[in-house]
Backbone as CSV, one residue per row, in Angstrom:
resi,resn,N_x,N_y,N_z,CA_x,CA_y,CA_z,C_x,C_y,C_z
1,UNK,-12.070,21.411,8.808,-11.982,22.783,9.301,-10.540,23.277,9.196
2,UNK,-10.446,24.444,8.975,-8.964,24.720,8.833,-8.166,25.255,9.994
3,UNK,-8.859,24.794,11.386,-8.279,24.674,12.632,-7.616,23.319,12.771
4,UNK,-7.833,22.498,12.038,-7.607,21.150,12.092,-6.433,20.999,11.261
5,UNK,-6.683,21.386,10.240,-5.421,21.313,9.046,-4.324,22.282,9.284
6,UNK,-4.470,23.497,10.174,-3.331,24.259,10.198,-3.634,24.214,12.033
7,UNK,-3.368,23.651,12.830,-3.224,24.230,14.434,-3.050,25.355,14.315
8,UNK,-1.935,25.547,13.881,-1.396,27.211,14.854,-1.867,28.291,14.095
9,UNK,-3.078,27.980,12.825,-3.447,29.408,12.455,-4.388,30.200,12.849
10,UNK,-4.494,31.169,12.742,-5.178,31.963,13.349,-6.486,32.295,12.773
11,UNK,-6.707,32.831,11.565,-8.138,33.080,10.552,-7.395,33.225,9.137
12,UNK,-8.762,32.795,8.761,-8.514,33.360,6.987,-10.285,33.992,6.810
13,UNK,-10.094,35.296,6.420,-11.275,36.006,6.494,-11.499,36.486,5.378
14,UNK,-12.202,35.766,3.959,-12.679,36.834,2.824,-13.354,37.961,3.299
15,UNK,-13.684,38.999,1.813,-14.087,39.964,1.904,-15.165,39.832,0.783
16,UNK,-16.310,39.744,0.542,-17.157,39.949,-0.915,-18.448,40.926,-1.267
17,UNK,-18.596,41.012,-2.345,-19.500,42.019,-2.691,-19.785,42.294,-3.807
18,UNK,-20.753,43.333,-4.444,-20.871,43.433,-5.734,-20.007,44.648,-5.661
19,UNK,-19.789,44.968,-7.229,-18.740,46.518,-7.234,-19.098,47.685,-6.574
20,UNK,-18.541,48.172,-6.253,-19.198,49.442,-5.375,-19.275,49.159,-3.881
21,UNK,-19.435,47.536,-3.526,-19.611,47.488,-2.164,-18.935,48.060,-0.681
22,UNK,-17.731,48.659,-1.050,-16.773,48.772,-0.031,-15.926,47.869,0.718
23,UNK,-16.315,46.539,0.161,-15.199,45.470,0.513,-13.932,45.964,0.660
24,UNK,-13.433,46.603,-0.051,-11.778,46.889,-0.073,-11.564,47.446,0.740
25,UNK,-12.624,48.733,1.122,-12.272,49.648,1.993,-12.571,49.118,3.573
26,UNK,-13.258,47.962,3.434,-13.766,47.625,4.959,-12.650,46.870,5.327
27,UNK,-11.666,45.842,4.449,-11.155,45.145,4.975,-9.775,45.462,5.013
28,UNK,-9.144,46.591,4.735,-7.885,47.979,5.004,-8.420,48.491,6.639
29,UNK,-9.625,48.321,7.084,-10.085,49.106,7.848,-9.940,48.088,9.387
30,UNK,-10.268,47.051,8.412,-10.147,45.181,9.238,-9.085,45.391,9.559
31,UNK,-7.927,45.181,8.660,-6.399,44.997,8.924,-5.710,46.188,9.754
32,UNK,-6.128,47.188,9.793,-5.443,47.864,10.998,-5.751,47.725,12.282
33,UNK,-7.643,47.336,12.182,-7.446,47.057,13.735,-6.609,45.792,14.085
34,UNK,-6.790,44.951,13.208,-5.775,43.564,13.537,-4.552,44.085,14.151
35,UNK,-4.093,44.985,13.272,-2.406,45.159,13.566,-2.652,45.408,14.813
36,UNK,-3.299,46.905,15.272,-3.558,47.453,16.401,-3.396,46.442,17.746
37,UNK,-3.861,45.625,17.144,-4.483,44.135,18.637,-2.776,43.467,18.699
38,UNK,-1.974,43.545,17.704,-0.861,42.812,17.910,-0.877,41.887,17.197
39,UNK,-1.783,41.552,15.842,-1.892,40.464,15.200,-1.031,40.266,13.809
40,UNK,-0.195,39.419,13.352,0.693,39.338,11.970,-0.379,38.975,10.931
41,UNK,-0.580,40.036,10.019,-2.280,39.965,9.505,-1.094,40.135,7.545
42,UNK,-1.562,39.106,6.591,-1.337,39.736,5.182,-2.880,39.223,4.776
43,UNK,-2.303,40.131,4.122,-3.671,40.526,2.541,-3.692,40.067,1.381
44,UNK,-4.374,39.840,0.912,-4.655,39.464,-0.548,-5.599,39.812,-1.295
45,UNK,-5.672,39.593,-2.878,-6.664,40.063,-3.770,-6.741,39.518,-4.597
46,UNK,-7.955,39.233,-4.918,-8.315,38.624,-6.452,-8.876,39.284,-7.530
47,UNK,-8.470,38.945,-8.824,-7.109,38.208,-8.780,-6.208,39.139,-8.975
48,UNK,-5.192,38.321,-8.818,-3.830,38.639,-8.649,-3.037,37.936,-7.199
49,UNK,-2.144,39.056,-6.728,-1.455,38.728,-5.608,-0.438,37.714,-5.542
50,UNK,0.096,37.303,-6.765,1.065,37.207,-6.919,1.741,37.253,-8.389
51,UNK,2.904,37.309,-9.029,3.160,37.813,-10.367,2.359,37.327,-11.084
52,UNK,2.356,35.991,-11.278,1.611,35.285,-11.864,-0.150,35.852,-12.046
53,UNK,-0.623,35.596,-11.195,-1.910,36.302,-10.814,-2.186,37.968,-11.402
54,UNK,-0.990,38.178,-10.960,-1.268,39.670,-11.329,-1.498,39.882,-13.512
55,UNK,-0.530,39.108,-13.763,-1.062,39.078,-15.148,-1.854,38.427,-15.370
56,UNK,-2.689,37.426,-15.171,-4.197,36.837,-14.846,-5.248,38.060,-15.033
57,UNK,-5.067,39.283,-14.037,-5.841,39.846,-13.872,-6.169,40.995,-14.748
58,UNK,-5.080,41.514,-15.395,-4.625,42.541,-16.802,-5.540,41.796,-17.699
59,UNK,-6.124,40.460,-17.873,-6.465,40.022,-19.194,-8.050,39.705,-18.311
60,UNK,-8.359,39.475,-17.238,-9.579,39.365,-16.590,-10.196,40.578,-16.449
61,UNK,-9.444,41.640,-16.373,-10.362,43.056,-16.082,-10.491,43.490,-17.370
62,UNK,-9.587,43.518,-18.745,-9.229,43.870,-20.017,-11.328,44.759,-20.295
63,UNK,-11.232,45.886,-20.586,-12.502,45.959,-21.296,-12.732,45.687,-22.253
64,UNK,-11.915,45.711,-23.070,-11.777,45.453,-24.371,-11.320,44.119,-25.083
65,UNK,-11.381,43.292,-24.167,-11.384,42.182,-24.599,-12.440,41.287,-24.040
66,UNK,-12.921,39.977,-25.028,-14.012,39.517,-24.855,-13.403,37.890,-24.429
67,UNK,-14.226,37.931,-23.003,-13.891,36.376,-22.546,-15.332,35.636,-22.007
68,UNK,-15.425,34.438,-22.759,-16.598,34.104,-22.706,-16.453,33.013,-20.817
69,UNK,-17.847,32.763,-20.414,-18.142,32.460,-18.985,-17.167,31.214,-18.707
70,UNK,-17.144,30.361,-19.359,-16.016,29.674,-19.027,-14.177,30.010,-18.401
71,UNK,-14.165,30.656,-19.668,-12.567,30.928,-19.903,-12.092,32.324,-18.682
72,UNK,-13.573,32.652,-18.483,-13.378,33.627,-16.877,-13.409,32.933,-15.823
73,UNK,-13.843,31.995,-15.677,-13.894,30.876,-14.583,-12.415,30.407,-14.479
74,UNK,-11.975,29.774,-15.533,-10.826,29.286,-15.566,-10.071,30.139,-15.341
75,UNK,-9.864,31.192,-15.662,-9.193,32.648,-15.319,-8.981,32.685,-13.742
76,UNK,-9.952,33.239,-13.446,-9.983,33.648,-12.008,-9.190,32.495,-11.363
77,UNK,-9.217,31.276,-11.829,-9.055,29.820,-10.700,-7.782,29.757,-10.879
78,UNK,-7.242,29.970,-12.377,-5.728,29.795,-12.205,-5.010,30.849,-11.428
79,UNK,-5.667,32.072,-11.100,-4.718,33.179,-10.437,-4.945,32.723,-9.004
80,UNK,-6.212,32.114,-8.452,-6.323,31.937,-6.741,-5.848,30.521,-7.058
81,UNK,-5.244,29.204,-7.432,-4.740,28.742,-7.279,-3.363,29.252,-7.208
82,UNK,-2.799,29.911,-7.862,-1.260,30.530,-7.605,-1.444,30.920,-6.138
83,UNK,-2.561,32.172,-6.132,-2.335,32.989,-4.534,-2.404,31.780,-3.386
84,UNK,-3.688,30.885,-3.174,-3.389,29.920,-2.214,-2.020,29.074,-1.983
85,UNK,-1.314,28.772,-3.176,0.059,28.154,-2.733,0.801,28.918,-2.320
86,UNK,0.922,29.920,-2.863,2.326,31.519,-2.666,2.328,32.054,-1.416
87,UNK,0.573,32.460,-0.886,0.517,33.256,-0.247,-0.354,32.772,1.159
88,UNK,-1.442,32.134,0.642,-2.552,32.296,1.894,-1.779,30.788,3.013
89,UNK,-1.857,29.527,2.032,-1.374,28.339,3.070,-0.114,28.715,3.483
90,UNK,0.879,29.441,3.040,2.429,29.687,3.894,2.162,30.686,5.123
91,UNK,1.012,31.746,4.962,0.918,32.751,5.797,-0.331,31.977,7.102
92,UNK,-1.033,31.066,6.220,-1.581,30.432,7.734,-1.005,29.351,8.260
93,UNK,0.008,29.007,7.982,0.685,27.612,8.239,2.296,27.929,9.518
94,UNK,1.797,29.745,9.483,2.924,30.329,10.491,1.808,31.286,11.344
95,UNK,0.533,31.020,11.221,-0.132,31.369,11.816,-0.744,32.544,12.364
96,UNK,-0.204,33.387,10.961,-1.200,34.735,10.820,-1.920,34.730,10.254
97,UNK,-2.986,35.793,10.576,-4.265,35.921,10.147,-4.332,36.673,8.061
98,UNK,-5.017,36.313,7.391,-5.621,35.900,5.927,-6.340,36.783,5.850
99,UNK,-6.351,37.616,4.974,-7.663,38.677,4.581,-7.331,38.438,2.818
100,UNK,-8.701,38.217,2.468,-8.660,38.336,0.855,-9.423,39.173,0.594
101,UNK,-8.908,39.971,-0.396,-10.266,40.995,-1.199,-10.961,39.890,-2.287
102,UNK,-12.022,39.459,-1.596,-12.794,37.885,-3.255,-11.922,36.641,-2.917
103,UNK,-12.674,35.828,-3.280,-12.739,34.720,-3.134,-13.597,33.614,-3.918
104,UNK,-13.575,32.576,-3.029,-14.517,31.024,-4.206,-15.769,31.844,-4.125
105,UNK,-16.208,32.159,-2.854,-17.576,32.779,-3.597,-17.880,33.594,-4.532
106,UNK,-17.207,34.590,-4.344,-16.888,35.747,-6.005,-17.419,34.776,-7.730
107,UNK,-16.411,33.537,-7.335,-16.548,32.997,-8.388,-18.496,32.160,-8.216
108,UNK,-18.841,31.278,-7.465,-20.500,31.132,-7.231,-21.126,32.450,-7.859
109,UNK,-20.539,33.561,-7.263,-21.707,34.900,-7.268,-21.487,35.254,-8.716
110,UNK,-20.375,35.420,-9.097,-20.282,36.355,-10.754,-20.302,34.801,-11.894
111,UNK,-19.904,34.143,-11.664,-19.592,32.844,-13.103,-21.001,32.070,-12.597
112,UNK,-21.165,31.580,-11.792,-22.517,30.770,-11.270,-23.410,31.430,-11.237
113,UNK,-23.964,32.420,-10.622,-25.325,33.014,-10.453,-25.743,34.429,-11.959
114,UNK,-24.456,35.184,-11.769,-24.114,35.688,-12.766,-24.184,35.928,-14.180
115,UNK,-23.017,34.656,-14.415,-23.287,34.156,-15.648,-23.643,33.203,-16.085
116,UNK,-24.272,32.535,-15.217,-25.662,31.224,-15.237,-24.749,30.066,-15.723
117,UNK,-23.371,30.142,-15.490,-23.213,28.403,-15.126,-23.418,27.302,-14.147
118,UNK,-23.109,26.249,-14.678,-23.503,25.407,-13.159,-22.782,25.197,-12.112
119,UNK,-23.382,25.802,-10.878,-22.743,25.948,-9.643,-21.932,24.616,-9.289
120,UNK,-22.140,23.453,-9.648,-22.217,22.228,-9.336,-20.670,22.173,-9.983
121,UNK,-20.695,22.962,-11.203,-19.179,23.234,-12.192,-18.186,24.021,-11.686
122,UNK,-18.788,25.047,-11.119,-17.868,25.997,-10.374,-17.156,26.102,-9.263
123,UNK,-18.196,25.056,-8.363,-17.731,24.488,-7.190,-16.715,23.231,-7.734
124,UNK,-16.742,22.467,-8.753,-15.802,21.584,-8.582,-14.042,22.363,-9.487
125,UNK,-14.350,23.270,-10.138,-13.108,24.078,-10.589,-12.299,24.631,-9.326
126,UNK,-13.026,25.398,-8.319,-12.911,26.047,-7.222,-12.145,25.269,-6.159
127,UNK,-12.932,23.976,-6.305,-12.097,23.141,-5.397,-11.185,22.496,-5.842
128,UNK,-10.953,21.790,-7.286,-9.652,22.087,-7.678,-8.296,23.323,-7.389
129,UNK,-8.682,24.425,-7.405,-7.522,25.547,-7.358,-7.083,25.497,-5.803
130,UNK,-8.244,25.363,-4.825,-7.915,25.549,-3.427,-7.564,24.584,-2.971
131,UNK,-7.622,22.915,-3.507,-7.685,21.968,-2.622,-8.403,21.982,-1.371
132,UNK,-9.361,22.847,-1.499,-10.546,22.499,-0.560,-10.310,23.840,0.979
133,UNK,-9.489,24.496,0.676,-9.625,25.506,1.030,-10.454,26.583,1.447
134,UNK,-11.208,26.710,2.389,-12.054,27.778,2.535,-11.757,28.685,3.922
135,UNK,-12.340,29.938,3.618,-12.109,30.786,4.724,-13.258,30.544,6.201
136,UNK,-12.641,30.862,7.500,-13.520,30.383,8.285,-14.333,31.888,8.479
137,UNK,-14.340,32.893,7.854,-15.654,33.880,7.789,-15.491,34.482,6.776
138,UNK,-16.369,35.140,5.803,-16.821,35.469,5.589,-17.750,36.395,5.532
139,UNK,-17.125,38.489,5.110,-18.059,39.301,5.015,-18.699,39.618,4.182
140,UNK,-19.563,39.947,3.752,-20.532,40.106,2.838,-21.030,40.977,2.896
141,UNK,-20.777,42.726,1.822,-21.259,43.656,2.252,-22.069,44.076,0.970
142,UNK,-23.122,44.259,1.444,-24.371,43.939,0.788,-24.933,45.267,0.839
143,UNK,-25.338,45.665,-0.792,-25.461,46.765,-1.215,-25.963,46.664,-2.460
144,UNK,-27.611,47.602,-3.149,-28.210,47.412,-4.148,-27.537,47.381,-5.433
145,UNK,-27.601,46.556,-6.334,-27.108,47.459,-7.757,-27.287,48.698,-7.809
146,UNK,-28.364,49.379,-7.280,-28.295,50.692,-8.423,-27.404,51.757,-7.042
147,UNK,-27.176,51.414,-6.371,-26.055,52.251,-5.180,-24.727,51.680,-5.509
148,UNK,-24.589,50.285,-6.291,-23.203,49.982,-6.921,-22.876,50.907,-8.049
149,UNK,-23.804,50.874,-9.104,-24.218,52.147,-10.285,-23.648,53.091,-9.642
150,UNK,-24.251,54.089,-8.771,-24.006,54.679,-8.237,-22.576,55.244,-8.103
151,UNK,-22.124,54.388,-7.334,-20.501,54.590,-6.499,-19.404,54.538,-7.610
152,UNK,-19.667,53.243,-8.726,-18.986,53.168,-9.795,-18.914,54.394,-10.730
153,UNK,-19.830,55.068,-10.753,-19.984,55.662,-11.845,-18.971,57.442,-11.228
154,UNK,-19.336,57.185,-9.888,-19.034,58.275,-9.266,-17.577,58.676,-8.960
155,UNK,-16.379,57.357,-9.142,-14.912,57.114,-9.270,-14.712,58.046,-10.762
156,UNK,-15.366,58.064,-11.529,-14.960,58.509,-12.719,-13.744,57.887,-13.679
157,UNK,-13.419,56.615,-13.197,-12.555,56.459,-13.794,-12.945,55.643,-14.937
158,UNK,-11.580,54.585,-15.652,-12.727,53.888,-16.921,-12.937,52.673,-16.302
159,UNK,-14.041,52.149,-16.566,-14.739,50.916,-15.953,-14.040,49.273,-16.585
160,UNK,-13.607,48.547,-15.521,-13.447,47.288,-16.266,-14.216,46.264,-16.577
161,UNK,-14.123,45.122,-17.083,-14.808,44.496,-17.476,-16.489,43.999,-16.957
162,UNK,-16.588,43.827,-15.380,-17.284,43.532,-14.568,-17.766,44.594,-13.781
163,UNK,-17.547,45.966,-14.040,-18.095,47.257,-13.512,-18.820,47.402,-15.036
164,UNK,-18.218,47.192,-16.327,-19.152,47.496,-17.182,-20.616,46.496,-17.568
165,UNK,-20.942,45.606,-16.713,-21.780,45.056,-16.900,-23.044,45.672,-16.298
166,UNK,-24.648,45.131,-16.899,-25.570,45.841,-16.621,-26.327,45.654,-15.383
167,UNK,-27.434,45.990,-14.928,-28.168,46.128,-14.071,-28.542,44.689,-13.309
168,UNK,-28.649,43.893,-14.222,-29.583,42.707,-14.477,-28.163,42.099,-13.965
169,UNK,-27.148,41.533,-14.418,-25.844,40.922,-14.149,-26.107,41.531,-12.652
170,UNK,-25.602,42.566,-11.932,-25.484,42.980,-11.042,-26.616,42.466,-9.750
171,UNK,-27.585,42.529,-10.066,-28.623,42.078,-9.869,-28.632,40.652,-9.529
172,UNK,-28.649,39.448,-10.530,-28.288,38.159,-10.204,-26.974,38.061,-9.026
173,UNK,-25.909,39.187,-9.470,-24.704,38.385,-8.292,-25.028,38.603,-6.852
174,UNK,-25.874,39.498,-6.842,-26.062,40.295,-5.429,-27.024,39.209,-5.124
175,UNK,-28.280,38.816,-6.069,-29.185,37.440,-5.406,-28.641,36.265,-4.964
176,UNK,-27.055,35.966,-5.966,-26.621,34.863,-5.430,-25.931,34.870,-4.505
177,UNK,-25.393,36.107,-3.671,-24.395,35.665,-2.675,-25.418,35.851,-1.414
178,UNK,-26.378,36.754,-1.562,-27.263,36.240,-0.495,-27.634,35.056,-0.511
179,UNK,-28.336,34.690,-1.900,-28.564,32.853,-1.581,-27.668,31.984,-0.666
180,UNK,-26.087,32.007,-1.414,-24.686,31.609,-0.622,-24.749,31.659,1.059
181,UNK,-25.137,33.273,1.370,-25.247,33.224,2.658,-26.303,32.866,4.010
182,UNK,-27.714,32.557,2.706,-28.236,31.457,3.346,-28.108,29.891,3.907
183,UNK,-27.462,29.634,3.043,-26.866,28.337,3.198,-25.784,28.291,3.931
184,UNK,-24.919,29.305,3.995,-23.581,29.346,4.598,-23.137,29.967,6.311
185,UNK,-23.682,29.058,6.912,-23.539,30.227,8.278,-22.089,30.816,8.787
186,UNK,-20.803,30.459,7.842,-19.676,31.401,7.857,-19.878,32.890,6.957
187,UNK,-21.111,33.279,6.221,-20.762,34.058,5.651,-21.721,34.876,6.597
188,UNK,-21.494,36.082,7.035,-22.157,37.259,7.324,-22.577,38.650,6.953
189,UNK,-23.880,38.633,6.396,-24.054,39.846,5.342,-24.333,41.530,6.726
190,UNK,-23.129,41.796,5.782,-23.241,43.533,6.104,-24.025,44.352,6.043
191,UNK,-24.628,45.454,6.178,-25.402,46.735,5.252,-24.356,47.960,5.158
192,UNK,-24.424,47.449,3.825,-23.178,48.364,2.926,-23.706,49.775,2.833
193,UNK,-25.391,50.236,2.452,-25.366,51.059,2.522,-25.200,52.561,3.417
194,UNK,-24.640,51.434,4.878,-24.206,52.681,6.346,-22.974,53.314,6.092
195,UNK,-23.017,53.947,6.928,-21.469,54.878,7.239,-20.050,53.774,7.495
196,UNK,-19.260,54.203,6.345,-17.835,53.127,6.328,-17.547,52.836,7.683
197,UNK,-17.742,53.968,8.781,-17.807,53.521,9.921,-18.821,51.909,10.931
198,UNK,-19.603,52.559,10.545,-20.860,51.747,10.738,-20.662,50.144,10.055
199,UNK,-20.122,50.454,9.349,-19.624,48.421,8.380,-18.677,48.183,9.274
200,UNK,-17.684,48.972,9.609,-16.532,48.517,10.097,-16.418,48.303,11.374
201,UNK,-17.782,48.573,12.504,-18.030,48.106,14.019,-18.439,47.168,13.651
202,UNK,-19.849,46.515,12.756,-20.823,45.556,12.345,-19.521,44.170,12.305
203,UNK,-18.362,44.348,11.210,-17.605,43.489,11.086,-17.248,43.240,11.838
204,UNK,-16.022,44.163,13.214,-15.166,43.792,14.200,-16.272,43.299,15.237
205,UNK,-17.274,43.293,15.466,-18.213,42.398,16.044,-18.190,40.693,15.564
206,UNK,-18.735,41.002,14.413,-18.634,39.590,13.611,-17.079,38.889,13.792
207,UNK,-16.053,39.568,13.592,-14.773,39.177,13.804,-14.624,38.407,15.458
208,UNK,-14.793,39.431,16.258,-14.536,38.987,17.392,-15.241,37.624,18.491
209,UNK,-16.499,37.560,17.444,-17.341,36.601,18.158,-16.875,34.929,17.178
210,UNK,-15.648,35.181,16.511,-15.129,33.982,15.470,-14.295,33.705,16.654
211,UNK,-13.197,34.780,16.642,-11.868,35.072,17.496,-12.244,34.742,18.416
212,UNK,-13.264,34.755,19.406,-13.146,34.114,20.865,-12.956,33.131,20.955
């Protein structure tokens, strides 16, 4: 448990979802009430979040370039191996609280369920990069493909690599992280499709009943 390995930290709380979900926006929404409470709260994102990472992610989002299911796996792992050394174990090891935008599950949900490699593979890459690292919750804001369609399409901007994928892709990741959160009683699925408000009581509930 990573109460055990770090005493004095406080949480490390992913954020996951399919595109469109509002992850980003729920967990900006997370981190102020943190501050609010008096809590030393950093953030993170995958990938990227740190230099290194951050050019990781220029060639992971690339539309126009073609990276087959492997070499995205490996991708993603070398940028959250950078962020876990740089960022997440120094910031819980002084015992503030961890927010990631994505995480190991990201990788289960999009390379494993996704793009139909073996979970059994992904989990052992994953735990390579983290050294076994995991967050003690897990939100999960859970929202149809075609309301991801939706929201994506509705930014207008140009789509990257993993917003340009189809129905069916979208579809599998959203089956697998529910699967994930069957099995996983740290992960807690949201309903993405409420009022940004409405996600963001649902969570600080879920938050606070960790925190006690």
């Amino acid at each position: 448990m990573l109460r055990e390995a770090y005493p004095e930290a406080r949480m490390f709380i992913s954020f996951e979802g399919i595109e469109g979900s509002g992850k980003s926006t729920l967990m900006a929404s997370v981190e102020r009430a943190l501050r609010a409470e008096g809590h030393e709260v950093v953030t993170a994102r995958e990938p990227g979040g740190t230099p290194a990472g951050d050019a990781v992610r220029k060639i992971f989002l690339e539309p126009d370039l073609s990276v087959n299911a492997v070499a995205e796996m490996l991708l993603i792992n070398a940028s959250r191996s950078q962020l876990v050394a740089d960022v997440i174990r120094p910031a819980l090891a002084r015992g503030a609280v961890v927010l990631c935008d994505r995480y190991v599950d990201s990788s289960l949900a999009y390379q494993g369920y996704g793009r139909k490699l073996s979970l059994e593979l992904v989990r052992t890459v994953c735990d390579a990069a983290t050294g076994g690292l995991m967050p003690d919750l897990t939100l999960l804001v859970d929202i149809s493909p075609r309301t991801s369609h939706e929201r994506v399409s509705a930014r207008g901007a140009g789509h990257d690599r993993m917003e340009q994928e189809g129905e069916a892709f979208h579809t599998r990741v959203r089956e697998g992280y529910l699967e994930l959160a069957h099995h996983e009683p740290r992960i807690v699925v949201l309903e993405g499709e409420r009022a940004p408000e409405a996600v963001a009581d649902a969570a600080m509930a879920a938050l606070s009943a960790v925190l006690a």
